[in-house]
Structure formats: structure tokens, C-alpha cells
N, C-alpha and C positions, 0 to 999 in steps of 0.2 A: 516118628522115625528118628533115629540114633545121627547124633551126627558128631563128624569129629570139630572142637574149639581147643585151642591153647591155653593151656590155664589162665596165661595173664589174661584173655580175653572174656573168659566166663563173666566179670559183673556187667560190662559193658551188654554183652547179648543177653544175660538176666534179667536187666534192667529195660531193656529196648525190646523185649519180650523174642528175641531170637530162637532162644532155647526156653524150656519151663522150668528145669532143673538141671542136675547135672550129678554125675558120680566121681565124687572127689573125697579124700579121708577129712578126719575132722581138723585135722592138724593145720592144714590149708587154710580154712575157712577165715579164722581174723584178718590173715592178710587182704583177701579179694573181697573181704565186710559180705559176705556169704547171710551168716546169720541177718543181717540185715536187708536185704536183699527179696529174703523167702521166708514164709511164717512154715512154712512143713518142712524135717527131716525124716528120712528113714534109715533104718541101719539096722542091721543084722546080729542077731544071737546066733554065737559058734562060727565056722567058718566065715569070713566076707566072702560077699558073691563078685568079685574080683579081686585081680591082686595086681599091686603095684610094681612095677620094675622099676630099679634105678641103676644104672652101669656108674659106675665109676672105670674111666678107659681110661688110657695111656695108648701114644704113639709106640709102635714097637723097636722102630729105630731109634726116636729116642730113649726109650728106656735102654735099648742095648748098650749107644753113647754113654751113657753116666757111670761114673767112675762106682765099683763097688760097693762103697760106704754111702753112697745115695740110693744105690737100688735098693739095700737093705731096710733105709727109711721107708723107700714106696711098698716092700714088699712086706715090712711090719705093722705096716697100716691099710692093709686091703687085704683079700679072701674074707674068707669064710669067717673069722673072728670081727673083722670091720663091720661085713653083713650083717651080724646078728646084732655089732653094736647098732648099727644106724638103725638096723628095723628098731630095736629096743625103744631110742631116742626120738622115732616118729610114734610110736607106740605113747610114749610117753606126753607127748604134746597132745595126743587128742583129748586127753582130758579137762585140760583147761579151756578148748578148746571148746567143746563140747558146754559144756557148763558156760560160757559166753550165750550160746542159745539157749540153754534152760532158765538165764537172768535175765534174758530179752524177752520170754515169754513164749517163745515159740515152740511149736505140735513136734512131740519126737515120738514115730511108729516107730516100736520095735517089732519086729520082723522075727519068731521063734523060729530054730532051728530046720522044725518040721515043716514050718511053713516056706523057708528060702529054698528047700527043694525044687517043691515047683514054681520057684523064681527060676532055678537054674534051668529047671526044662523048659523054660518060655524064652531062656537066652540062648538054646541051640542053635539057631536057625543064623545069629548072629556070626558064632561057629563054624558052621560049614558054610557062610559066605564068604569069610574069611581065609579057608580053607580053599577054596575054589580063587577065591585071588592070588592066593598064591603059589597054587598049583600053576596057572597062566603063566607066573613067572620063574617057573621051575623049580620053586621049594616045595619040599615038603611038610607042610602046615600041620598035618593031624599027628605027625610025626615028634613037631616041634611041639604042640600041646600036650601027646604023651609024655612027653619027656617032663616038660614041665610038672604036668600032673606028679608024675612018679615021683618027682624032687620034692614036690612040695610034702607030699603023700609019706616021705622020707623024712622029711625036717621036724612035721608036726610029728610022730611018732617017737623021733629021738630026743624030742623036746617036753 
């Protein structure tokens, strides 16, 4: 059963046999000694079967507060160009990152494309639980996941 942990929390519940594993990119892993931790990784050929958010926010009033020549700094370093840097820059760290567990010795499934399919059909159900929680509190979840989809469905193709 799925459960939610904080990342700084993941070695502690690895270790204390809490969780069995966990889904987290490779880029993470030396910090929380992951590879150490667990002799098996899996990961995925072609799309990952999730995807990471990270917000970079700002208070609104204060950004209104700030004199012009500061806004301009916050708003030349965030959207959509910031985005593709940072994705880039995590992108970038799983490699070494990765390869820390291939020098420790440790089992890496790769997971082909065809196959993560029906990974994704076995995480439905995760989906419309989701989807029902937040119905309960009056969003609309399936609504919020298309959109996502489409975005992402966008990005990959423009890219």
C-alpha cells in the first residue's frame, strides 16, 4: 500500500523497514545514501511513470511591493525558460547519481517502454482515489490531471 513520507524521512523508514522502497529521481538519492540503503532500482525507458512538480512561488503582495528593477530580476529568472533550465539541471544530476549505484553494485531493472504501460494501468486506481478526494473538497481532480496531461503532452512534443 502507497504511502505518503517526506523525503528527508525516506532513509530513516528504509532503514527501519517502514516503506520497502520509494519513488524518487536519481538525482536525490546520494543525499538520503538511497543507493545504500537498497540493493534493487527500477526505472523506466521513455516517459517516467510520474512526474515531479516543483513551484517556485512568490507572495503576490510582495512581489507587487518591489520597486520595478526587482521585479524584473524575479521575473527574468522564473517561467517557462527557469523551468526547462531547472528540469535540465535535475536532468543532469541523475547521472552521476545513477552511476553511484552502478559502483556499489546494485540491481537496476530497466523497465522498456512497452512494458511501463501497464505500470501506468496498475496506477489508475491510485488516480481516481485521488480524484474522489478531491472531489470531497470541491476541486476538480480529473480536470486538474487533464490539464496536466495536455501540458506535459505539449512540452514533450515541442521539445
Amino acid at each position: 500500500m502507497p504511502v505518503g513520507v517526506p523525503v528527508t524521512a525516506i532513509p530513516e523508514a528504509l532503514s527501519n523497514g517502514v516503506i520497502d522502497g520509494t519513488t524518487i529521481p536519481w538525482e536525490v538519492t546520494p543525499a538520503l545514501k538511497v543507493s545504500e540503503l537498497v540493493h534493487n532500482h527500477t526505472e523506466f525507458d521513455g516517459p517516467a511513470i510520474y512526474n515531479l512538480t516543483f513551484v517556485l512561488a512568490m507572495n503576490k503582495g510582495k512581489y507587487a511591493s518591489l520597486p520595478d528593477d526587482l521585479k524584473a530580476v524575479v521575473d527574468a529568472n522564473s517561467g517557462l525558460e527557469f523551468s526547462i533550465f531547472a528540469g535540465g539541471a535535475m536532468t543532469d544530476a541523475d547521472k552521476p547519481a545513477r552511476q553511484i549505484a552502478v559502483d556499489m553494485g546494485n540491481n537496476i531493472i530497466s523497465i522498456p517502454a512497452e512494458e511501463a504501460k501497464k505500470w501506468e494501468e496498475l496506477a489508475l486506481p491510485i488516480y481516481d482515489a485521488w480524484v474522489a478526494d478531491m472531489q470531497s473538497k470541491g476541486i476538480d481532480g480529473r480536470a486538474l490531471i487533464d490539464e496536466a496531461r495536455a501540458l506535459m503532452a505539449e512540452y514533450s512534443t515541442a521539445n
